[in-house]
N, CA, C and O atoms as CSV, one atom per row, in Angstrom:
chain,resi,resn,atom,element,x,y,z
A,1,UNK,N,N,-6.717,44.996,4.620
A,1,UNK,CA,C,-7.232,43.840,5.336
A,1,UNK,C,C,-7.927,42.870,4.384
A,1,UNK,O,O,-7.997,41.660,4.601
A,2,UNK,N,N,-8.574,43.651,3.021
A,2,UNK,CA,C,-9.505,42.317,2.304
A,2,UNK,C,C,-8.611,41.586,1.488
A,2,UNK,O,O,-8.799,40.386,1.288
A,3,UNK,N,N,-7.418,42.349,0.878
A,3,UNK,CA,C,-6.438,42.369,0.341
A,3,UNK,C,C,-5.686,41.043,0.824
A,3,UNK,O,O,-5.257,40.148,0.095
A,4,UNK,N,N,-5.633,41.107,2.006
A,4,UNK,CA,C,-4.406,39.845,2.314
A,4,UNK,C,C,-5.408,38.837,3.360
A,4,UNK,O,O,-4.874,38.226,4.285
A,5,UNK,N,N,-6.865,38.741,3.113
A,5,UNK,CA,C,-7.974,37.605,3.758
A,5,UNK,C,C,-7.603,37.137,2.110
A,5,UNK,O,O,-6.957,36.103,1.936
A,6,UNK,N,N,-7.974,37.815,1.145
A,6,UNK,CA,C,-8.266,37.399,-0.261
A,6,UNK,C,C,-6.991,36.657,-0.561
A,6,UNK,O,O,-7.197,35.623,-1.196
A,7,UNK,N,N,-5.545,36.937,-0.235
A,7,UNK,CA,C,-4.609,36.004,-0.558
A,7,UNK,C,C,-4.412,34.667,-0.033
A,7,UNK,O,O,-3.944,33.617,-0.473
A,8,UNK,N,N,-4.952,35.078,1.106
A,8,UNK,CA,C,-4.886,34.069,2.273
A,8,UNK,C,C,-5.882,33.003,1.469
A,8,UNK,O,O,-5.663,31.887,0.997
A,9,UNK,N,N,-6.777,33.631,1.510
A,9,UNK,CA,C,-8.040,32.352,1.052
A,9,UNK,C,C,-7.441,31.914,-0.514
A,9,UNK,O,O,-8.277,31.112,-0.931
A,10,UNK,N,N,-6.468,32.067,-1.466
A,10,UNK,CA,C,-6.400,31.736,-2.606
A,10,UNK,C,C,-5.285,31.187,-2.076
A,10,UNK,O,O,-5.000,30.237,-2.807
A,11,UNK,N,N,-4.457,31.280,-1.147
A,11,UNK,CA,C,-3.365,30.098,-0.965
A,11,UNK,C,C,-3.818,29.091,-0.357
A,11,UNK,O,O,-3.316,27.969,-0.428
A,12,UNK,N,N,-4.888,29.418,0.352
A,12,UNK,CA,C,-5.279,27.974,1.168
A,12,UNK,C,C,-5.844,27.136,0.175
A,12,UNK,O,O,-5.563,25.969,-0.097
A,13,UNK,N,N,-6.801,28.006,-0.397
A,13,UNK,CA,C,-7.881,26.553,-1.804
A,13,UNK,C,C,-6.205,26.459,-3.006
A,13,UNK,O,O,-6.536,25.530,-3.743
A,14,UNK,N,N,-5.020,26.830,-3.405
A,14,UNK,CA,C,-4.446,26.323,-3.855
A,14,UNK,C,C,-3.421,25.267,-3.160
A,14,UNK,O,O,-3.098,24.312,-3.866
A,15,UNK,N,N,-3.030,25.320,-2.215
A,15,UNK,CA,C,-2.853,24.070,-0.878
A,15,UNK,C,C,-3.733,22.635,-1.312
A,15,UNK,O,O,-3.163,21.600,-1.656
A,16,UNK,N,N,-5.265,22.792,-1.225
A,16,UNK,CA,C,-6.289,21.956,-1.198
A,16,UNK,C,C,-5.757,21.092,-1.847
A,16,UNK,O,O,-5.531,19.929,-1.511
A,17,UNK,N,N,-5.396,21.917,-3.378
A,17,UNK,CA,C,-5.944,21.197,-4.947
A,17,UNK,C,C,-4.776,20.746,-4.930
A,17,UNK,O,O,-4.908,19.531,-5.071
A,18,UNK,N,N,-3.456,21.046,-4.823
A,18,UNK,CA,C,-2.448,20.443,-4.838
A,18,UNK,C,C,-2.687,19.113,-3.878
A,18,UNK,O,O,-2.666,18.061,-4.517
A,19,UNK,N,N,-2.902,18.985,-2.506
A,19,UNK,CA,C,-2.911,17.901,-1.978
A,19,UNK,C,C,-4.426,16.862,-2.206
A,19,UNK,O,O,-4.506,15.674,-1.892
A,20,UNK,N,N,-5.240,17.484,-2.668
A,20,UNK,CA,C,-6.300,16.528,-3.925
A,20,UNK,C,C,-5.400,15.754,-4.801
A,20,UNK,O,O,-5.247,14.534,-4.745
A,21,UNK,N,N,-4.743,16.670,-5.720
A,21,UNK,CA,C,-4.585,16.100,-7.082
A,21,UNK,C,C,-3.123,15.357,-6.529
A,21,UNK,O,O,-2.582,14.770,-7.466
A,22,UNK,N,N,-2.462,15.258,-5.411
A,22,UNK,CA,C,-1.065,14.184,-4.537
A,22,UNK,C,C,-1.900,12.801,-4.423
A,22,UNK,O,O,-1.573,11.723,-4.921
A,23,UNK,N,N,-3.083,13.088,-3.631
A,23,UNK,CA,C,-3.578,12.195,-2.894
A,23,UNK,C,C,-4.322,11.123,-3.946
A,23,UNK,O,O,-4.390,9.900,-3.823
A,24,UNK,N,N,-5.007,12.195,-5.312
A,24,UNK,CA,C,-5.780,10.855,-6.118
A,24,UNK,C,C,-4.687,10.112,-7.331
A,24,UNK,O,O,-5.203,9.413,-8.203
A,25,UNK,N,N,-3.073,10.332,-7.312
A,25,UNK,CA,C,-2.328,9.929,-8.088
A,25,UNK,C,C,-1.601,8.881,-7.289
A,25,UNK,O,O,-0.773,8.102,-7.760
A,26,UNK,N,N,-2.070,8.951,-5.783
A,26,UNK,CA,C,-1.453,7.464,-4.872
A,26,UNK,C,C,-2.625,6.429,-4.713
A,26,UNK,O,O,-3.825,6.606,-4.505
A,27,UNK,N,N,-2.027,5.514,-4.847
A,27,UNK,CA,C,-3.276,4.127,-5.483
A,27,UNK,C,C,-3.545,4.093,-3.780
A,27,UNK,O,O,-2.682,4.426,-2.968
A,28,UNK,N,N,-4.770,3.672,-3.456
A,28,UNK,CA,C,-5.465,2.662,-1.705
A,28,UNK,C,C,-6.096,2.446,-2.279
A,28,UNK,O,O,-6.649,3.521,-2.512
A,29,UNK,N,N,-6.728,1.458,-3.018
A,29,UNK,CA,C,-7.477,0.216,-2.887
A,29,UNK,C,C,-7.407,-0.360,-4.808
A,29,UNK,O,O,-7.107,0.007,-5.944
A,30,UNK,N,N,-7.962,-1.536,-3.959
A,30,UNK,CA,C,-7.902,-2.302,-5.734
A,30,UNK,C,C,-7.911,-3.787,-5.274
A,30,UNK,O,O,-7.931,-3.951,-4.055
A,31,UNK,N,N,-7.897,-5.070,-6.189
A,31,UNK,CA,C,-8.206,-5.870,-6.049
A,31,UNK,C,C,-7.197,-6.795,-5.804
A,31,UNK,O,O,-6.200,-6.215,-6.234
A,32,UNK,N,N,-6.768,-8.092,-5.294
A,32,UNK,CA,C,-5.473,-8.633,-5.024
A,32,UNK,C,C,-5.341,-9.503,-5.935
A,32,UNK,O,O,-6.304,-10.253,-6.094
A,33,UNK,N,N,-3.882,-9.729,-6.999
A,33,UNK,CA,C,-3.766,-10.285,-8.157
A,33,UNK,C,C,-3.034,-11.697,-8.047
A,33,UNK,O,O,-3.218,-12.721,-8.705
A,34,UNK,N,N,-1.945,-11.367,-6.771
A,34,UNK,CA,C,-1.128,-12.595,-6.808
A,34,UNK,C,C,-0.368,-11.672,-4.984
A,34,UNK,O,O,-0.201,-10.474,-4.755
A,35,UNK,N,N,-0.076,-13.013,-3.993
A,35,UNK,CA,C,0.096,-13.286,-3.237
A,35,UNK,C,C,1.571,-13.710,-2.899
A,35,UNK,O,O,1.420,-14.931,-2.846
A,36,UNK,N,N,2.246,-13.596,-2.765
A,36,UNK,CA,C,4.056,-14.260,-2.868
A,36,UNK,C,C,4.927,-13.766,-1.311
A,36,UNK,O,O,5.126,-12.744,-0.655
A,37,UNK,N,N,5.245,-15.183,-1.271
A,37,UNK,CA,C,6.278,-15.295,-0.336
A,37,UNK,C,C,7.617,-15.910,-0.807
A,37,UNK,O,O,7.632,-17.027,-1.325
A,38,UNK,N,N,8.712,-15.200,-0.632
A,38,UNK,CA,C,10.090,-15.361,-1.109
A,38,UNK,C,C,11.078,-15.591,0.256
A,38,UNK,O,O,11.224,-14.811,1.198
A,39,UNK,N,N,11.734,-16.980,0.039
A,39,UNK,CA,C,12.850,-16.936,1.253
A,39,UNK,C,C,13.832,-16.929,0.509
A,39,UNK,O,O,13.939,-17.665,-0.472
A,40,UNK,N,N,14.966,-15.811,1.003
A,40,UNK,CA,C,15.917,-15.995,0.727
A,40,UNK,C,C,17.100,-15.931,1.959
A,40,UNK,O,O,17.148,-15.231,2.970
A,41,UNK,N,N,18.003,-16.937,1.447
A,41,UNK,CA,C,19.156,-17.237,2.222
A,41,UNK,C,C,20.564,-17.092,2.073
A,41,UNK,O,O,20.782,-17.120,0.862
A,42,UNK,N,N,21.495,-16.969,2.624
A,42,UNK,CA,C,22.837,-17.413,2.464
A,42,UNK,C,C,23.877,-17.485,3.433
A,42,UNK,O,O,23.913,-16.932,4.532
A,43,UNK,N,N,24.821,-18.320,2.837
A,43,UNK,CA,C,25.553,-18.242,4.398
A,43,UNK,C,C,26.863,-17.767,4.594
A,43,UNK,O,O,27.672,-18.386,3.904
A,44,UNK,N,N,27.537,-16.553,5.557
A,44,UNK,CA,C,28.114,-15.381,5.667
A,44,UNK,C,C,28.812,-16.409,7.227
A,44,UNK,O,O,28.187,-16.719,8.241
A,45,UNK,N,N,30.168,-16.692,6.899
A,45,UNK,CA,C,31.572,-17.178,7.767
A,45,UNK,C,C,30.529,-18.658,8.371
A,45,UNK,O,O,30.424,-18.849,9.583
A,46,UNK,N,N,30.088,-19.252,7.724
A,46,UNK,CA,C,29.321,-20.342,8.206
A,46,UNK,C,C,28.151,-19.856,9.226
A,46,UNK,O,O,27.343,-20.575,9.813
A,47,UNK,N,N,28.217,-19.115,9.254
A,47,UNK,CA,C,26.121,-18.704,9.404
A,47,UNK,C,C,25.362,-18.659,8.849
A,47,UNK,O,O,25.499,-17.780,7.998
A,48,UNK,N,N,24.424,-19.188,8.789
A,48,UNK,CA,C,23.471,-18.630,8.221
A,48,UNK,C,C,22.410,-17.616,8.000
A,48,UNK,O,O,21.948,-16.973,8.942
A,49,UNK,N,N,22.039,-17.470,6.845
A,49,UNK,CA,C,21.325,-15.623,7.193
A,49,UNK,C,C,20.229,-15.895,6.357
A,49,UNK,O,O,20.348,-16.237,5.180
A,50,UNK,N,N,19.049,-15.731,7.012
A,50,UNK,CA,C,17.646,-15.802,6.049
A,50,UNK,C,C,17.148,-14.647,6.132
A,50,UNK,O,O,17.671,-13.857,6.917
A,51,UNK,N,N,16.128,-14.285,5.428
A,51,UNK,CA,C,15.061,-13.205,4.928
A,51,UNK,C,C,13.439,-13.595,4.034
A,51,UNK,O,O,13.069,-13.989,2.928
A,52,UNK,N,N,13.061,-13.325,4.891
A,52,UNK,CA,C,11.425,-13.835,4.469
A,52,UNK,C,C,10.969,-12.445,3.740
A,52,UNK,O,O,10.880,-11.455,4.466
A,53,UNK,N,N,10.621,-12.287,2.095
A,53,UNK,CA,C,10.131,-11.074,1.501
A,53,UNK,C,C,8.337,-11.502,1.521
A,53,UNK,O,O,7.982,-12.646,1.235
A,54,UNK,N,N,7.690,-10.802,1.763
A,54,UNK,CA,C,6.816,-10.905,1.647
A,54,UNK,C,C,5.792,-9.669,0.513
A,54,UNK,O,O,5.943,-8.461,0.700
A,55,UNK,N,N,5.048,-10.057,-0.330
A,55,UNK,CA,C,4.852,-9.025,-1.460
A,55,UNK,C,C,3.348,-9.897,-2.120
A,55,UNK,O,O,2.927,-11.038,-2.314
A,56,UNK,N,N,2.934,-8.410,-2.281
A,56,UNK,CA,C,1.494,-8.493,-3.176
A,56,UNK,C,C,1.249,-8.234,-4.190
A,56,UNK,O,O,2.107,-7.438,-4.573
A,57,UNK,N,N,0.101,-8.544,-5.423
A,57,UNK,CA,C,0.461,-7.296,-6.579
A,57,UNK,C,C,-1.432,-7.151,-6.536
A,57,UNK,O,O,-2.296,-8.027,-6.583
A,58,UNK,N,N,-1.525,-5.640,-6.426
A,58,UNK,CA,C,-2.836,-4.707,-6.828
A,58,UNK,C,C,-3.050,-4.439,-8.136
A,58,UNK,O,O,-2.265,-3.927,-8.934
A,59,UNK,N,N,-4.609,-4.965,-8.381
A,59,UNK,CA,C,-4.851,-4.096,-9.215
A,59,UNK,C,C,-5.733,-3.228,-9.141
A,59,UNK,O,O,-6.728,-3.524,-8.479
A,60,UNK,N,N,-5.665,-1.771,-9.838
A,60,UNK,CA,C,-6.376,-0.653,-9.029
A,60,UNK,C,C,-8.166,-0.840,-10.416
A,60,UNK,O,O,-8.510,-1.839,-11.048
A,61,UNK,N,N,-8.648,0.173,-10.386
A,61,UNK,CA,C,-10.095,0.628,-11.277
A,61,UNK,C,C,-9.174,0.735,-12.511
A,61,UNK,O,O,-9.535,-0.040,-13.397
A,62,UNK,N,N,-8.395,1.264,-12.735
A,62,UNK,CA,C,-8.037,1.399,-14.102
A,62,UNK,C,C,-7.236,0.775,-14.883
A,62,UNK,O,O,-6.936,1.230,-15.986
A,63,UNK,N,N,-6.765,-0.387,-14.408
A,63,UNK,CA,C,-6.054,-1.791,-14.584
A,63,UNK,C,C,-4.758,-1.614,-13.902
A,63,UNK,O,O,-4.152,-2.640,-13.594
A,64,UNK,N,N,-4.138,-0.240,-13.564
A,64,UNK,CA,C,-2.858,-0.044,-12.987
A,64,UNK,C,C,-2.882,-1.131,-12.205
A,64,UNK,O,O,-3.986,-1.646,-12.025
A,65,UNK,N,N,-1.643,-1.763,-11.532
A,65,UNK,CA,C,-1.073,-2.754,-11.256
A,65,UNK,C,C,0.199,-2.356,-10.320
A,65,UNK,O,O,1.098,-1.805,-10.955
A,66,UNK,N,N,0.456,-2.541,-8.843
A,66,UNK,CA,C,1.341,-2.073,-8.000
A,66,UNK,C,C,1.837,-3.384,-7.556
A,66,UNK,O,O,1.129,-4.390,-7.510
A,67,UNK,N,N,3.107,-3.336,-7.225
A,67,UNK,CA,C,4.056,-4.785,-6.026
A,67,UNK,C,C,3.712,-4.282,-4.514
A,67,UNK,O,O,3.656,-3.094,-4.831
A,68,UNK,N,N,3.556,-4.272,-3.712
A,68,UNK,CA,C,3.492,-4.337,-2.353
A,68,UNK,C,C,4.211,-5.269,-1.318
A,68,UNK,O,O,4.048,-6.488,-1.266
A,69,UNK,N,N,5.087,-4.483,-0.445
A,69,UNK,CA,C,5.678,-5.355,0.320
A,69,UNK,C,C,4.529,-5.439,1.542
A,69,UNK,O,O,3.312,-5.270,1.456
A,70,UNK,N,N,5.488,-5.813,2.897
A,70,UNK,CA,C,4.643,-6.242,3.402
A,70,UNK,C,C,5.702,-6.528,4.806
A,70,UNK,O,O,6.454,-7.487,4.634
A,71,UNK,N,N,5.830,-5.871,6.047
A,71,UNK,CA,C,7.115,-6.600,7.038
A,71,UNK,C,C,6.152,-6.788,8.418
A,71,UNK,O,O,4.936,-6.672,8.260
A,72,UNK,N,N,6.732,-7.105,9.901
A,72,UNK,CA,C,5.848,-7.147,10.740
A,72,UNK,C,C,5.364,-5.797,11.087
A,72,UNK,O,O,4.468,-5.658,11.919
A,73,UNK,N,N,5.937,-4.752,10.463
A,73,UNK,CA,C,5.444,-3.156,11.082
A,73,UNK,C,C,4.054,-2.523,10.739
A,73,UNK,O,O,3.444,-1.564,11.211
A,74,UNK,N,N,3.747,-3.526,9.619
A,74,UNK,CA,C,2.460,-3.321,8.965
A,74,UNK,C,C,1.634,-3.577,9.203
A,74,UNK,O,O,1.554,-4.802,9.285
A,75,UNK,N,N,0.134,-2.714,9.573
A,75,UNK,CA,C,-0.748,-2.990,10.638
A,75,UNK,C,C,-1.904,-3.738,9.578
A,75,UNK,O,O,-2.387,-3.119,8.629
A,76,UNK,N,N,-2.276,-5.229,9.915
A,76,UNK,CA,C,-3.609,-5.561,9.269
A,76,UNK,C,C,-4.736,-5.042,9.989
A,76,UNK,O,O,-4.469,-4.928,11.185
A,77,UNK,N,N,-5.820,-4.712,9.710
A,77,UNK,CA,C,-6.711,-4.270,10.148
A,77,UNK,C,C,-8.286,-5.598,10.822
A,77,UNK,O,O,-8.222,-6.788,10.514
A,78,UNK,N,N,-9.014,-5.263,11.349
A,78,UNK,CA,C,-9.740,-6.560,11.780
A,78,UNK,C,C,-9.493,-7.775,11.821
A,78,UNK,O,O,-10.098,-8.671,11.233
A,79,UNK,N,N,-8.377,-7.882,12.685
A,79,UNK,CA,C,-7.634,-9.140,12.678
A,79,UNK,C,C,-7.761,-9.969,11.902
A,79,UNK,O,O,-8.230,-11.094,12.073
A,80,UNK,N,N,-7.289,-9.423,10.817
A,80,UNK,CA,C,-6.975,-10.086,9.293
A,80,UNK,C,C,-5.562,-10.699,9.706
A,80,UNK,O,O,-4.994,-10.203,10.680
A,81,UNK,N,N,-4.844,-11.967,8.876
A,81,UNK,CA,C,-4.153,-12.563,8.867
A,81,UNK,C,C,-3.730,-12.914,7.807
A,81,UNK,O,O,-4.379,-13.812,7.271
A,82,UNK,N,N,-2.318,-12.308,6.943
A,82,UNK,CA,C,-1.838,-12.030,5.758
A,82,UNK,C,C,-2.034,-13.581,5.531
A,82,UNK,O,O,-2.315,-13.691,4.338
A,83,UNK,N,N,-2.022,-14.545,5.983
A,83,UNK,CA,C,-2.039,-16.159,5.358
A,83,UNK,C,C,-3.263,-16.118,5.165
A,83,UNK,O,O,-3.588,-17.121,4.530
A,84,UNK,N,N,-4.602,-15.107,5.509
A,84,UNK,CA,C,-6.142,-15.196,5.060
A,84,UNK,C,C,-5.999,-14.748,3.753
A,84,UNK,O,O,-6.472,-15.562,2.960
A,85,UNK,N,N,-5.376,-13.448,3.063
A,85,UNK,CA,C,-5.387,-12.604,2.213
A,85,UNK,C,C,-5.261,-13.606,0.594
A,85,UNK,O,O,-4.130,-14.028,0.357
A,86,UNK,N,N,-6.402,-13.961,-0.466
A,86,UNK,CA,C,-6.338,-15.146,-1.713
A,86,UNK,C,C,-6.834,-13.995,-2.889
A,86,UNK,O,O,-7.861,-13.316,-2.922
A,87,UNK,N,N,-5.920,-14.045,-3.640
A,87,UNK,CA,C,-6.493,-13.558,-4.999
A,87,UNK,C,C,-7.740,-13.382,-4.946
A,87,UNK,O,O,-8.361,-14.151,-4.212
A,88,UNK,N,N,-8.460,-12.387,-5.654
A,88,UNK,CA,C,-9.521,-11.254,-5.698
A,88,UNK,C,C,-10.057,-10.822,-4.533
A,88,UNK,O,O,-11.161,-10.279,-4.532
A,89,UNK,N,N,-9.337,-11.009,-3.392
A,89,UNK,CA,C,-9.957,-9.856,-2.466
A,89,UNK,C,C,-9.995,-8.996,-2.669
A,89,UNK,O,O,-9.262,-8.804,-3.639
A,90,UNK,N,N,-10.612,-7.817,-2.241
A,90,UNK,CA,C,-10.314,-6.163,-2.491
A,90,UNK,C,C,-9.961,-5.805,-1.200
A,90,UNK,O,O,-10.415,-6.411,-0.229
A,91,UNK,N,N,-9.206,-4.894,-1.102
A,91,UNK,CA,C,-8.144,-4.566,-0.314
A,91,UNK,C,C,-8.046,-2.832,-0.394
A,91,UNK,O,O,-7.833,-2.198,-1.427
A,92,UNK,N,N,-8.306,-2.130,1.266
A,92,UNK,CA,C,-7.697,-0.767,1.236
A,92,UNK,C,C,-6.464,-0.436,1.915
A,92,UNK,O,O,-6.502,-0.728,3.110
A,93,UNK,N,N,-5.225,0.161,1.462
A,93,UNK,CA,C,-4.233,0.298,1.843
A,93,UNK,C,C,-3.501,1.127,1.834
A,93,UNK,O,O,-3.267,1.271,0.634
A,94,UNK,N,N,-2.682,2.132,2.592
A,94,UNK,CA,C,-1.704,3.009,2.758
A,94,UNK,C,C,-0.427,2.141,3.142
A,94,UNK,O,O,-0.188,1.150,3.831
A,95,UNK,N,N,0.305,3.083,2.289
A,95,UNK,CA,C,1.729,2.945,2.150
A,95,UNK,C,C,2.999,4.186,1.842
A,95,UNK,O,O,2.858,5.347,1.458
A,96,UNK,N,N,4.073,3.527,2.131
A,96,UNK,CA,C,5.090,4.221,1.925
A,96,UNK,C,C,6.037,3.857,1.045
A,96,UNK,O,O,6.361,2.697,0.788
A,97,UNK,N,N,6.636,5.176,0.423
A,97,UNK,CA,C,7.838,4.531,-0.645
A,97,UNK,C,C,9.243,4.735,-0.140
A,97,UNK,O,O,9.687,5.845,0.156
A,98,UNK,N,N,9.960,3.544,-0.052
A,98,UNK,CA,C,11.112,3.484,0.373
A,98,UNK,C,C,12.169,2.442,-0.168
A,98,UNK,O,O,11.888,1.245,-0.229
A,99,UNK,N,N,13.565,3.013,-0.613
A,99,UNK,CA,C,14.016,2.413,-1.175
A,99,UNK,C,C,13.404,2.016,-3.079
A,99,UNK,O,O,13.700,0.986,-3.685
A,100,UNK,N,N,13.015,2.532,-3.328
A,100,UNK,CA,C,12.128,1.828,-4.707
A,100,UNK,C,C,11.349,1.253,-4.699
A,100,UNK,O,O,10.794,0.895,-5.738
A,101,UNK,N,N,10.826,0.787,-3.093
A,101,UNK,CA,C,9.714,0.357,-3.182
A,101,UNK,C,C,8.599,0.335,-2.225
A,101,UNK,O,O,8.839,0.531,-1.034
A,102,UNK,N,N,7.006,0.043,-2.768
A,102,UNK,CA,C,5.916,0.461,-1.491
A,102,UNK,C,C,5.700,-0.166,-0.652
A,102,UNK,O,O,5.208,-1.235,-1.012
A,103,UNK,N,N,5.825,-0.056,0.472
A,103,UNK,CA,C,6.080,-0.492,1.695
A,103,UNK,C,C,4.512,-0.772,2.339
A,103,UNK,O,O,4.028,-0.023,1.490
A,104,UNK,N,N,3.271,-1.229,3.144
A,104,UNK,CA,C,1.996,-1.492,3.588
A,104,UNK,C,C,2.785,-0.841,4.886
A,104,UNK,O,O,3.707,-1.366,5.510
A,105,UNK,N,N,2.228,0.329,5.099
A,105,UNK,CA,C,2.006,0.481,6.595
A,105,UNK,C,C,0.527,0.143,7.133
A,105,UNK,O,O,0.719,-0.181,8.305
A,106,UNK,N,N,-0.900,0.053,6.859
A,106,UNK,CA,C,-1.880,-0.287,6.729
A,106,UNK,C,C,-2.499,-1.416,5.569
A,106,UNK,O,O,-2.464,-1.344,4.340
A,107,UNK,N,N,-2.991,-2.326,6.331
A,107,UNK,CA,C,-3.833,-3.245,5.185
A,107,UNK,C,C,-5.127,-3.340,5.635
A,107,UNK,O,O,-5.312,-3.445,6.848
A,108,UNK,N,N,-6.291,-3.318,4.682
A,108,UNK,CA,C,-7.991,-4.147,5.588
A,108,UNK,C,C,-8.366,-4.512,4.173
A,108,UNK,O,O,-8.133,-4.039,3.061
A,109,UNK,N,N,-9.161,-5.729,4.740
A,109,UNK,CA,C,-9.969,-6.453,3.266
A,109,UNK,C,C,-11.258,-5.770,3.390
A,109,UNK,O,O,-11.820,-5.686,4.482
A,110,UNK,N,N,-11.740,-5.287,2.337
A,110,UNK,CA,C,-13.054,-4.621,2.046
A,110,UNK,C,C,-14.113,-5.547,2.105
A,110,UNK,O,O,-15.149,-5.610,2.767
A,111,UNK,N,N,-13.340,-6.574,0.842
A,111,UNK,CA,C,-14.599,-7.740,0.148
A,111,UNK,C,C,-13.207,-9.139,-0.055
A,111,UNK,O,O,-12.078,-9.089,-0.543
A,112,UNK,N,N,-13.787,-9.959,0.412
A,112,UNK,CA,C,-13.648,-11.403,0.251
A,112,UNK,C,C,-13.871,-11.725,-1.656
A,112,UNK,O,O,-14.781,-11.364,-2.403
A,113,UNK,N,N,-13.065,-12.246,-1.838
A,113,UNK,CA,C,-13.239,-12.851,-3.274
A,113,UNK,C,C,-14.158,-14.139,-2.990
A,113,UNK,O,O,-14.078,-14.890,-2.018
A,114,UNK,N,N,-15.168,-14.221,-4.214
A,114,UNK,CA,C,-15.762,-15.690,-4.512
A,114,UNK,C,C,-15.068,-16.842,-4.098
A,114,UNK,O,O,-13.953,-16.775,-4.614
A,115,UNK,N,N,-15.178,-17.934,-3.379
A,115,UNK,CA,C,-14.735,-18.945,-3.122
A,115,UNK,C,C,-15.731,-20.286,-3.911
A,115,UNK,O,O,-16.907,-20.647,-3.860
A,116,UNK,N,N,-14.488,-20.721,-4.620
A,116,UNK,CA,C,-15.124,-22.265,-5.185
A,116,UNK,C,C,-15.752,-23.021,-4.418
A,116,UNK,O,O,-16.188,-24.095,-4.831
């Protein structure tokens, strides 16, 4: 019985540390570097076909630097309004990787950047 509490308890605290050391190698938060909206278009048997990309770039505490998309599925938080969001805000965020790239399922502004 102490035998397999004692395994039990060394698989669970090795569980922990593994999803510690997952969780502090995925960037949420950092400061906002640059702001970009991209339309792109073309036209397919005389239609036309648009696509609005929308994308951020983070920078985290240690200068790392991420792209961030951004679609309507992505929840802003305190009715924030991505046309509010200006270089050096700080920003906390979860995301997903898909396709090659990180996707905002969550956005909230922490801190407002200095305004001139």
């Amino acid at each position: 019985m102490r035998k397999a509490l004692g395994i039990s308890l060394a698989a669970l605290f090795i569980l922990l540390m593994a999803s510690a050391a997952d969780a502090a190698r995925r960037p949420h938060e950092g400061k906002i570097i640059r702001v970009e909206t991209v339309e792109k278009s073309a036209d397919v048997a005389g239609e036309k076909i648009s696509n609005v990309e929308h994308s951020m770039v983070i920078q985290g505490e240690k200068g790392d630097q991420w792209t961030l998309y951004w679609d309507d599925t992505t929840k802003f938080k305190h009715d924030l309004v991505p046309s509010e969001l200006k270089e050096g805000d700080r920003v906390h965020f979860d995301f997903v990787e898909k396709n090659g790239r990180m996707w905002l399922t969550e956005l909230r502004r922490t801190k407002k950047a200095d305004r001139d």
